[in-house]
VEXDREN-2710 file (C-alpha; in Angstrom, 1 decimal):
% VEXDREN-2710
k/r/px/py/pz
1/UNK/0.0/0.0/0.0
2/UNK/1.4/3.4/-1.2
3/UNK/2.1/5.7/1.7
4/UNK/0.4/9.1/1.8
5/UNK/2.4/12.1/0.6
6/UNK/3.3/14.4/3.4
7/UNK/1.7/17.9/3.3
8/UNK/5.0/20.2/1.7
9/UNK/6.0/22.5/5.2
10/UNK/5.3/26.5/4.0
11/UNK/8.3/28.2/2.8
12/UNK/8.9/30.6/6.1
13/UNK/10.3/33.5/4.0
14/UNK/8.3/37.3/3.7
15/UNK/6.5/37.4/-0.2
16/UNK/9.2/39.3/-2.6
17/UNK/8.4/42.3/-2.1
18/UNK/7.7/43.3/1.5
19/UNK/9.7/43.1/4.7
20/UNK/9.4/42.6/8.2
21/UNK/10.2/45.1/10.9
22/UNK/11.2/44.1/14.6
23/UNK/11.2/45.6/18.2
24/UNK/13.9/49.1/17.3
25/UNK/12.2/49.8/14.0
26/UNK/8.9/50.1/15.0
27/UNK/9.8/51.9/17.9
28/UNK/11.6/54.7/16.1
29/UNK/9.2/54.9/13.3
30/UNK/6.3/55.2/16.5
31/UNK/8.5/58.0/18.3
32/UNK/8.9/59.9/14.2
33/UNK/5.1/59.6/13.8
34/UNK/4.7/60.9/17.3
35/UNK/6.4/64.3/17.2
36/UNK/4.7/64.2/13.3
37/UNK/1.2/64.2/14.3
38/UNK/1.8/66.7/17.2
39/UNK/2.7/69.2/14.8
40/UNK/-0.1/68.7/13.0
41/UNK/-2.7/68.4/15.8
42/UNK/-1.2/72.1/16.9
43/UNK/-1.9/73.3/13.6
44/UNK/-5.5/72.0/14.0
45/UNK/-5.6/69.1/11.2
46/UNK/-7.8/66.2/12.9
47/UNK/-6.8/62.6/12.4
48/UNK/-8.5/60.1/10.2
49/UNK/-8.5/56.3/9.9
50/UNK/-9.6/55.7/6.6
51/UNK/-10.5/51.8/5.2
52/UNK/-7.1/49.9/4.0
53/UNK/-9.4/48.6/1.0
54/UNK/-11.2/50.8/-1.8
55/UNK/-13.2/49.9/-4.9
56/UNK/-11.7/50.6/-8.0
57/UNK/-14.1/53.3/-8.8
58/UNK/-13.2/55.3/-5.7
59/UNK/-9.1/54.3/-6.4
60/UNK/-10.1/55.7/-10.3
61/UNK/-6.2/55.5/-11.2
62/UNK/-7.1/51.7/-12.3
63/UNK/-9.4/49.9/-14.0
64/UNK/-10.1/46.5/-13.5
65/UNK/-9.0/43.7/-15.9
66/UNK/-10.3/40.5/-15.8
67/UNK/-7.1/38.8/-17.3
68/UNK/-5.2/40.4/-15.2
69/UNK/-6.4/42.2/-12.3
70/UNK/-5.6/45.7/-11.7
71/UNK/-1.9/46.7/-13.0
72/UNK/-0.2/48.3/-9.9
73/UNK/-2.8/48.1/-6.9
74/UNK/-3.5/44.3/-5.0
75/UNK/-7.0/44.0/-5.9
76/UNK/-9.5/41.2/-6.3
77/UNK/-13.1/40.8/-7.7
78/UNK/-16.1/39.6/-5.0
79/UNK/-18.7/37.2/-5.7
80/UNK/-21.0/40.1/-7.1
81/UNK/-18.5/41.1/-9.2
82/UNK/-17.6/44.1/-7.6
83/UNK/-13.4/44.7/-8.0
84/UNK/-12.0/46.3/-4.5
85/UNK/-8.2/47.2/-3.5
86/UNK/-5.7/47.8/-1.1
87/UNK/-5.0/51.5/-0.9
88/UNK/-2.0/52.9/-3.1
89/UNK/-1.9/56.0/-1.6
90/UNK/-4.0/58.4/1.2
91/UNK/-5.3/60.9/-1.2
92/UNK/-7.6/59.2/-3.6
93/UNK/-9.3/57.5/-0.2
94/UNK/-9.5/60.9/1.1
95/UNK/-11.5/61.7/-1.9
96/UNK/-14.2/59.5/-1.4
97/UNK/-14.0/60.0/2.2
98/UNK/-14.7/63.7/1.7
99/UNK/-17.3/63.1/-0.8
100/UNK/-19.3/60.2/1.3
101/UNK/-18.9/62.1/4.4
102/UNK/-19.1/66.2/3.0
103/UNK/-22.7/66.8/5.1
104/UNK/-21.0/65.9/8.3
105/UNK/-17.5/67.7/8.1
106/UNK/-16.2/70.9/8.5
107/UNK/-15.2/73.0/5.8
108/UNK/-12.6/73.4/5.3
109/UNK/-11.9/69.8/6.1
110/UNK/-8.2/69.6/8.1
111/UNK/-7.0/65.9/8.4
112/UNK/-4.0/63.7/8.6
113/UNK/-3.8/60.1/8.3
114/UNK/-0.7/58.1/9.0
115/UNK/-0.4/54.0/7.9
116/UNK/0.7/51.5/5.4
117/UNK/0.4/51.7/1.5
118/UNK/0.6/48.9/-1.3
119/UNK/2.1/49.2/-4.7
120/UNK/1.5/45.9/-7.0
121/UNK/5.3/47.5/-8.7
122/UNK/8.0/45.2/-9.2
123/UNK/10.2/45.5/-6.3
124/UNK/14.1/46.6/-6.1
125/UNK/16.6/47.6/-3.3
126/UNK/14.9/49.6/-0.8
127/UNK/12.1/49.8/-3.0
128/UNK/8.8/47.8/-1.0
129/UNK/5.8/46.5/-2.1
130/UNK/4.1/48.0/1.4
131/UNK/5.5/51.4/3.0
132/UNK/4.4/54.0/5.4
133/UNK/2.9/57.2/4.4
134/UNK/2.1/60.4/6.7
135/UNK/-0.3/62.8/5.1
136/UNK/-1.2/65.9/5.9
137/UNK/-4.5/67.7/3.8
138/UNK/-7.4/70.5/3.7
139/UNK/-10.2/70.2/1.4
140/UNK/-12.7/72.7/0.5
141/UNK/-10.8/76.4/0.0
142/UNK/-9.2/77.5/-2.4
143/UNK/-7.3/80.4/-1.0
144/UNK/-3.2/80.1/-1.2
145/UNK/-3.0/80.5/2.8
146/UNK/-3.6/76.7/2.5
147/UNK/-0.8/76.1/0.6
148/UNK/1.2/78.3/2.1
149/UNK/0.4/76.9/5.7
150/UNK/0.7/72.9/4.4
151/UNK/4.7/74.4/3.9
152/UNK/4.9/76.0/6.9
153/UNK/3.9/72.6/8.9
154/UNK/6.1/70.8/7.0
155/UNK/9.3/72.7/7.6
156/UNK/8.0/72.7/11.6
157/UNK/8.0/68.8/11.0
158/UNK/11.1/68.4/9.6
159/UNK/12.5/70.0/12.4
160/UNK/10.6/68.4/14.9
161/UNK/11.3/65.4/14.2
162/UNK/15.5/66.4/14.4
163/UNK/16.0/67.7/10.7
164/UNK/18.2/71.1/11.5
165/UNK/17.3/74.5/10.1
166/UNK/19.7/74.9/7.4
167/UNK/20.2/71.0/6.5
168/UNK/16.5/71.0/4.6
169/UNK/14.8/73.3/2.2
170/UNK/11.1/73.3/0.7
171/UNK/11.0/73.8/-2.7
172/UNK/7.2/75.5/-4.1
173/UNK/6.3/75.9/-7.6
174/UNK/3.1/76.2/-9.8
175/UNK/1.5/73.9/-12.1
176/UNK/-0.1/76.6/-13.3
177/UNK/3.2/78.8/-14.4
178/UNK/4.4/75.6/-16.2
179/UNK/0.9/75.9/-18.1
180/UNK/1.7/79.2/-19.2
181/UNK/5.0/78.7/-20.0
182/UNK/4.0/75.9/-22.2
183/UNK/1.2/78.3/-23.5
184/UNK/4.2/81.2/-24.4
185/UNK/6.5/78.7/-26.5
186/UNK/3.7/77.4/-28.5
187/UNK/3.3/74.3/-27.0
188/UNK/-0.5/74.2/-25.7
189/UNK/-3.7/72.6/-27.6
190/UNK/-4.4/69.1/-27.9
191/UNK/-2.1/68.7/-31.3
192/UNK/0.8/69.6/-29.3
193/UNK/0.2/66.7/-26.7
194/UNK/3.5/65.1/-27.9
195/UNK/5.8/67.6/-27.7
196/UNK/4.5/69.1/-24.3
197/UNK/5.2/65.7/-23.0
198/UNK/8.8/65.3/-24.1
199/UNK/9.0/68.7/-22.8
200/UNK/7.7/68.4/-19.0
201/UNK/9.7/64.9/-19.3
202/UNK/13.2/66.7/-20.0
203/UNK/12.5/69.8/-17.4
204/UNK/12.0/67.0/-14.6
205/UNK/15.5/65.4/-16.0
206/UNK/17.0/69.0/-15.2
207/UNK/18.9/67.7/-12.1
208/UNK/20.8/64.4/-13.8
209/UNK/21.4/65.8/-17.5
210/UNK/22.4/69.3/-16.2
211/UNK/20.9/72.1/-19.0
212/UNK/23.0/70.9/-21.9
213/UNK/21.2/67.7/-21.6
214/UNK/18.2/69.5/-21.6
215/UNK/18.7/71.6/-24.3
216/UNK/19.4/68.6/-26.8
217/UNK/16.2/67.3/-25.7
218/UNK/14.0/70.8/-26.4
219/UNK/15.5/70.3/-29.9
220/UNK/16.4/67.4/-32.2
221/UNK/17.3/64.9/-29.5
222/UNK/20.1/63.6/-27.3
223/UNK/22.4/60.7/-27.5
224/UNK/23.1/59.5/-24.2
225/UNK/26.8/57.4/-23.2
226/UNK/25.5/53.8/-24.3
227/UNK/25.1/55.8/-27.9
228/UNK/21.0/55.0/-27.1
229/UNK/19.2/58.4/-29.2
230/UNK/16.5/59.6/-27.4
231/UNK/14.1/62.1/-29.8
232/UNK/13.8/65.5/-28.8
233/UNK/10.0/67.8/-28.6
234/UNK/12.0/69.6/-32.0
235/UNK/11.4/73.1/-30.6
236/UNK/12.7/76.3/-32.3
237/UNK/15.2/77.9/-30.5
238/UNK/13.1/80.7/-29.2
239/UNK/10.5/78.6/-28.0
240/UNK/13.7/76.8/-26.3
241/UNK/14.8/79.6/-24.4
242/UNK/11.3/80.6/-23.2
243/UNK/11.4/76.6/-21.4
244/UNK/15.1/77.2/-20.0
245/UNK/14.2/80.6/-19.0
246/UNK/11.9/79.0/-17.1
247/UNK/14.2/76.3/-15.3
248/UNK/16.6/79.4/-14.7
249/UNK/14.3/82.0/-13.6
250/UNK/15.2/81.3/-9.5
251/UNK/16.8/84.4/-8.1
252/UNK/18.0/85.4/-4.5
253/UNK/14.8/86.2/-3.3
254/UNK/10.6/84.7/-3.7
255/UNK/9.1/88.5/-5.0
256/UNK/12.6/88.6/-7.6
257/UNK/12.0/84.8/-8.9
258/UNK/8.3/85.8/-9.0
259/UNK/9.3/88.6/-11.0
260/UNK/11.3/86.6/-13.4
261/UNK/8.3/84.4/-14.0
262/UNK/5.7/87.0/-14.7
263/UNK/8.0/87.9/-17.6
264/UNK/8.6/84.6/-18.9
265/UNK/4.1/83.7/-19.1
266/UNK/3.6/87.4/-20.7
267/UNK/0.2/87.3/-22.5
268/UNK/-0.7/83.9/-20.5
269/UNK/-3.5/84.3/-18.5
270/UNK/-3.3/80.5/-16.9
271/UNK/0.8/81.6/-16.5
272/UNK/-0.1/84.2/-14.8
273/UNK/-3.0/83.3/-12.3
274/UNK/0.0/80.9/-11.5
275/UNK/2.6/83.9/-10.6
276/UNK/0.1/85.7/-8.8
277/UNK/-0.5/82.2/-6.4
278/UNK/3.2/82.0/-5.8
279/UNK/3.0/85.6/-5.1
280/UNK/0.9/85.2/-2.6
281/UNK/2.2/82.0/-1.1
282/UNK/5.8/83.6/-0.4
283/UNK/4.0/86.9/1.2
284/UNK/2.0/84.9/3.4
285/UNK/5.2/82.3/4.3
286/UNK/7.3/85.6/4.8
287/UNK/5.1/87.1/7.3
288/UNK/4.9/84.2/9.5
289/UNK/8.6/84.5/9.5
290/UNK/9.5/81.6/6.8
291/UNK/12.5/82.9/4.9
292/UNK/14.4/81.3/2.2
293/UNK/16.3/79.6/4.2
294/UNK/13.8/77.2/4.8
295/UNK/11.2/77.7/1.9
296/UNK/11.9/79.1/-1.5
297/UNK/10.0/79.5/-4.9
298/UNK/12.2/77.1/-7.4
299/UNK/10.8/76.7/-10.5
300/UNK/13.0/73.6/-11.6
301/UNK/10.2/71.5/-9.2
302/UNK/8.2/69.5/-11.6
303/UNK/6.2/66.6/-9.7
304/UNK/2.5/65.1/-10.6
305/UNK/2.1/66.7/-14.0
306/UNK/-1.5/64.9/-14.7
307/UNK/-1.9/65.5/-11.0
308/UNK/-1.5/68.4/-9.4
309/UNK/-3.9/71.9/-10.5
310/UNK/-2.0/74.6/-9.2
311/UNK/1.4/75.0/-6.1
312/UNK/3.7/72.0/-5.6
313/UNK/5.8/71.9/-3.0
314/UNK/9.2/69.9/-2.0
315/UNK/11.3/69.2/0.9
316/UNK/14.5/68.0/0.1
317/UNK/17.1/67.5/2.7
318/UNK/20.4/69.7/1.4
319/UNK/23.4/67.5/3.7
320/UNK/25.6/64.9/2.4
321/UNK/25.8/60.7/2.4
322/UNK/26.8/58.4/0.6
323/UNK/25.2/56.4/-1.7
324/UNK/25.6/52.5/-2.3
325/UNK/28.2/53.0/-4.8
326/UNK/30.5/55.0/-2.1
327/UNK/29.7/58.8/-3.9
328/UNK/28.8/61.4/-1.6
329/UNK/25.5/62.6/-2.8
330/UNK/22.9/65.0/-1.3
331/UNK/20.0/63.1/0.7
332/UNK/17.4/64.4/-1.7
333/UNK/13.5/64.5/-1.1
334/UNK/12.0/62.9/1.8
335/UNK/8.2/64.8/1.2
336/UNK/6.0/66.4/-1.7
337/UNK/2.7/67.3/-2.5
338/UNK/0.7/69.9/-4.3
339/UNK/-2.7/71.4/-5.3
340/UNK/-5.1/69.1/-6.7
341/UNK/-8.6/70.4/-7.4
342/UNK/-9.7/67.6/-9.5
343/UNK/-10.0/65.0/-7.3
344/UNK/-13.3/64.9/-5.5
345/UNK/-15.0/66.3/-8.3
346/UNK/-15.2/62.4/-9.9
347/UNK/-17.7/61.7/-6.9
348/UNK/-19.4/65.3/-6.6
349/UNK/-19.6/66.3/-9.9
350/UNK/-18.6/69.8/-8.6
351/UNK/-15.0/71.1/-8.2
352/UNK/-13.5/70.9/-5.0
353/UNK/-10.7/72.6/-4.0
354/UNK/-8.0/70.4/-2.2
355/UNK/-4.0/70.8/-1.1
356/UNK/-2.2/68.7/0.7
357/UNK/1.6/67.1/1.7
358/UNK/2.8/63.3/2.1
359/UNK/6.0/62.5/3.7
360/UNK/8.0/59.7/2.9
361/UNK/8.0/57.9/6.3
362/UNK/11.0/55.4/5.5
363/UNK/12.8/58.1/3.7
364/UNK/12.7/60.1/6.6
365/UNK/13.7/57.5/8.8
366/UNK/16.5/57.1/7.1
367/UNK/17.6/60.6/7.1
368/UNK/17.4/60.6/10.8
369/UNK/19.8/57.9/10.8
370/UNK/22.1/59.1/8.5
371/UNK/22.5/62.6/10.9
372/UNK/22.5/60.2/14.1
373/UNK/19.1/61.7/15.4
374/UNK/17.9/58.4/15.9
375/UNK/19.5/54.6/15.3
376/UNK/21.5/54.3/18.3
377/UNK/21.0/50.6/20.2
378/UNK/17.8/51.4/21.9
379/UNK/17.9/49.6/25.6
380/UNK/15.8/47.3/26.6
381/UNK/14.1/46.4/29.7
382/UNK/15.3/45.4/32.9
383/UNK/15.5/41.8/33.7
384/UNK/14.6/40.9/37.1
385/UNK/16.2/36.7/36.9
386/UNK/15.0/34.4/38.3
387/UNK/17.1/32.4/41.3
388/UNK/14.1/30.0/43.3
389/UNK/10.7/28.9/40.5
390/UNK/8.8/29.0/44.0
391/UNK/9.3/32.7/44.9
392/UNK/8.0/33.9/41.5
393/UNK/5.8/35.9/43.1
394/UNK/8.6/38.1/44.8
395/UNK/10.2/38.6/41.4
396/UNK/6.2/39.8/40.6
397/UNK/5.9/42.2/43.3
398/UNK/9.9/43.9/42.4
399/UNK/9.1/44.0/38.4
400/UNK/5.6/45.7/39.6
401/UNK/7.5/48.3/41.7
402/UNK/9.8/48.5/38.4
403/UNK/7.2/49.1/36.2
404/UNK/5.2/51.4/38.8
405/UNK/7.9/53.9/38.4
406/UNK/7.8/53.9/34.5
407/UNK/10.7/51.8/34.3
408/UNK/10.4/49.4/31.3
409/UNK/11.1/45.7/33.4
410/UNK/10.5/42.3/32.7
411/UNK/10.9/39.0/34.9
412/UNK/12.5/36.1/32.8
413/UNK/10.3/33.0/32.3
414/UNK/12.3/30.6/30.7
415/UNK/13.7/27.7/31.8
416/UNK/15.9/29.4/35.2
417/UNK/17.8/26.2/35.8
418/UNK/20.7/27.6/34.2
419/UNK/21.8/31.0/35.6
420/UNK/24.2/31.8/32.5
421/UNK/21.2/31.7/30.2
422/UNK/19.5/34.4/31.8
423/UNK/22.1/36.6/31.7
424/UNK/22.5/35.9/27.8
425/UNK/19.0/36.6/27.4
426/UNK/19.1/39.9/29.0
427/UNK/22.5/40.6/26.2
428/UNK/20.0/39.7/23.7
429/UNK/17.4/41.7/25.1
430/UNK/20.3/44.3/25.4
431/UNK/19.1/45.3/28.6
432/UNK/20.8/48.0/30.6
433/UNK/20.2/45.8/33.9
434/UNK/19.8/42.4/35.7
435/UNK/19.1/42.2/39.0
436/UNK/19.2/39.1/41.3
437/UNK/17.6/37.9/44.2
438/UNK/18.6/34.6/45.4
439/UNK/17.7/32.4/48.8
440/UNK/20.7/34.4/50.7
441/UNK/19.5/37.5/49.3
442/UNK/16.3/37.8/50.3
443/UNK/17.1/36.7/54.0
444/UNK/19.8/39.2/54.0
445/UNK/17.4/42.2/52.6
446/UNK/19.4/42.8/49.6
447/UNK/19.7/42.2/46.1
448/UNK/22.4/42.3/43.7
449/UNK/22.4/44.5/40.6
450/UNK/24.3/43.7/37.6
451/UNK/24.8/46.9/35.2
452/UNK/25.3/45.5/32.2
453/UNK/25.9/48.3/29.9
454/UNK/29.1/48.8/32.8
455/UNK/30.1/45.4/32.1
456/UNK/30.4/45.8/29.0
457/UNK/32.5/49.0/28.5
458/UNK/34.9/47.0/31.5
459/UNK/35.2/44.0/29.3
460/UNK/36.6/46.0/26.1
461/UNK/38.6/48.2/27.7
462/UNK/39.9/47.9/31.3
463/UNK/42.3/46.5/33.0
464/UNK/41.9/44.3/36.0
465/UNK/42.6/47.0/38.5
466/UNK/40.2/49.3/36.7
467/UNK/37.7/46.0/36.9
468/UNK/38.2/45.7/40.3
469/UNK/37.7/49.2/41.6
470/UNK/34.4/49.7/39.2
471/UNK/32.6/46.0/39.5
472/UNK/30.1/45.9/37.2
473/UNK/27.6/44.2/39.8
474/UNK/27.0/45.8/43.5
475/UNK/24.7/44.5/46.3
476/UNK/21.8/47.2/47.9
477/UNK/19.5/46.7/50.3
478/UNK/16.4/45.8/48.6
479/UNK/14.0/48.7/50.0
480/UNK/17.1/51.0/48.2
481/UNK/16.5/49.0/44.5
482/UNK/13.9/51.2/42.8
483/UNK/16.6/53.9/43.5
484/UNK/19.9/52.6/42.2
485/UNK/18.0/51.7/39.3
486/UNK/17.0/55.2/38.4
487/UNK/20.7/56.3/39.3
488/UNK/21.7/53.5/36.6
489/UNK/19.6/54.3/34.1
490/UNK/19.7/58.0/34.7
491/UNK/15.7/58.9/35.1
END
């Protein structure tokens, strides 16, 4: 008789894509979202919780495909045929949100929202499948004090989470402006769709083919190192120089750039509703005290061209690393967002004006690593070890008076038999203390405390002497534990 085959044991391995984050990551990325969110409580945005799953419809960005479901979003189709997805973003549920909801909110409607995201996108090296977004938006006005006040938050953020005045800057521009400068070199109207696009493709290229790279691409084309052509929008050179005016036209202050500008969209009107926004944007910022060394108007930001209706906005973080080739290489952006007016209108019908910011939660993480804010060894708890199984209830009462005083504590409950184990536990735990009550102990009235982060320094670099005169572990009388404790760990 054939024997049954044995069930195949699961693969335990995370899907390609998506990772899995332990005990210090979370912690930090809880603290960042922390001082995040009471930034943007002070500034009076309420937090929302939306659903983790859409419809399509409310997504919009994708349409169902019964072959193959959804290109870039995790979805799946019900038993009424109804297609639904995880969310690839916090705007477009904030849309339907808004829209469902518009009788029963405020308006303007201030909200943030904070949690995972999912992109069906082929993966690649730091590149995830699922990733943390913090959003920050108001719906329903269309006044530029919006705009200029989602900046202002931002730049508080950035600091508030550790990011120093002078190693960030937010970039704002104007989809508008673009508009008009498109409008002023001929390239607007639906026969010019073509062109415009290689256009707006080589303007957000400015940064890693320099102007000359640019330039070639305004015109015939450009030839890159591999000898690979690339076909250029085949401007004439006047309706060139109106575009790298454009990408040029930043100057020393916001009201000369915005100068600069209103020349370059002359005879625009769409051009020049856009100037008159950034106008007002860097009055308002400069009044609240928001110089240019922490916002400026650049119009070299291009970001969400089918997206964004009016001011984007950047923040890029201005101090060195190095990449994973060795080159030193400025962080680059950690946040963007913009003006998008469009959005709710799918469910309403009627236009309604929106603005908001998203920060790049892993991005930022990173950064903060990178200047040392955050990423060193977190300590653990206290372990209180465990010396008799039948006097667990001591070790109870002294983790209690531990954790009465705030102090993170623990009571090990594995197997005690072996005393050396406990101690490596609390290395792996990389706790800052063990403390240890055995039968002598406790008829003595003492306890002996072990500082481990003590030990440690001793056992790289001091000499016996050294050891001897600063022992890592010390007996106190046990009504004097709470207290040497705090001394220890400095609180």
């Amino acid at each position: 008789m054939a024997k049954p085959k044995k069930t195949p044991r699961p693969k335990a391995q995370t899907p390609k894509g998506f990772t899995d984050y332990f005990g210090g990551d979370v912690t930090e990325r809880s603290a960042m979202l922390a001082k995040i969110a009471e930034v943007y409580h002070r500034y009076g945005f309420d937090a929302l919780e939306s659903s983790a799953v859409e419809t399509v419809e409310a997504l919009g960005k994708f349409l169902p495909d019964v072959d193959r479901p959804n290109e870039g979003v995790f979805a799946w189709q019900e038993e009424d045929g109804d297609w639904l997805a995880l969310r690839y973003d916090m705007t477009a549920p904030l849309a339907r949100v808004y829209a469902q909801h518009r009788n029963d909110l405020p308006s303007p409607y201030r909200r943030y929202t904070m949690g995972p995201v999912w992109r069906n996108e082929k993966p690649g090296p730091g590149r995830f499948r699922q990733f943390y977004q913090c959003d920050a938006d108001t719906v329903g006005t269309a006044s530029m004090a919006a705009d200029a006040e989602i900046c202002a938050m931002l730049a508080d953020t950035l600091e508030a989470v550790g990011i120093a005045r002078g190693d960030y800057v937010i970039r704002v521009n104007n989809r508008k402006v673009l508009n008009g400068v498109m409008e002023v070199a001929g390239l607007s109207g639906d026969d010019k769709e073509v062109e415009r696009g290689i256009v707006l493709r080589a303007i957000d290229k400015l940064d890693r083919l320099g102007p000359n790279g640019v330039r070639a691409l305004l015109g015939e084309g450009r030839k890159d190192d591999s000898g690979d052509f690339t076909k250029g929008a085949g401007l004439a050179d006047a309706a060139a120089d109106v575009v790298m005016g454009f990408m040029d036209a930043k100057r020393e202050t916001g009201a000369a750039t915005v100068a600069r500008l209103r020349e370059l969209v002359a005879g625009s009107d769409i051009g020049a509703a856009g100037v008159a926004e950034l106008e007002d944007i860097a009055t308002l910022l400069d009044a609240a005290g928001y110089g240019p060394d922490r916002i400026v108007i650049d119009p070299s930001i291009v970001r969400g061209l089918g997206y964004y209706t009016g001011p984007v906005y950047e923040a890029e973080l201005t101090f060195d690393v190095q990449n994973e080739k060795g080159q030193t290489v400025q962080f680059g952006s950690v946040a963007g967002g913009g003006r998008y007016d469009d959005l709710v209108k799918r469910f309403t019908g009627q236009e309604v004006p929106a603005t908001g910011i998203s920060i790049g939660v892993d991005r930022l993480l990173t950064a903060l690593r990178a200047t040392g804010r955050i990423g060193t060894e977190a300590h653990g708890p206290v372990v209180i070890t465990v010396m008799d199984r039948d006097r667990m209830a001591d070790y109870q009462a002294m983790v209690a008076e531990l954790r009465g005083a705030g102090i993170r504590a623990e009571v090990y409950l594995g197997n005690p038999k072996n005393f050396g184990n406990q101690l490596k536990y609390a290395d792996k735990r990389n706790s800052p203390i063990a403390i240890i009550e055995g039968g002598d102990e406790k008829e003595r009235g003492v306890v002996q405390i072990k500082d481990l982060i003590l030990g440690a320094k001793i056992a790289e670099t001091a000499t016996h002497e050294e050891w001897v005169e600063n022992p890592s572990q010390f007996e106190v009388p046990r009504d004097q534990m709470l207290a040497k404790v705090r001394e220890i760990l400095g609180v």
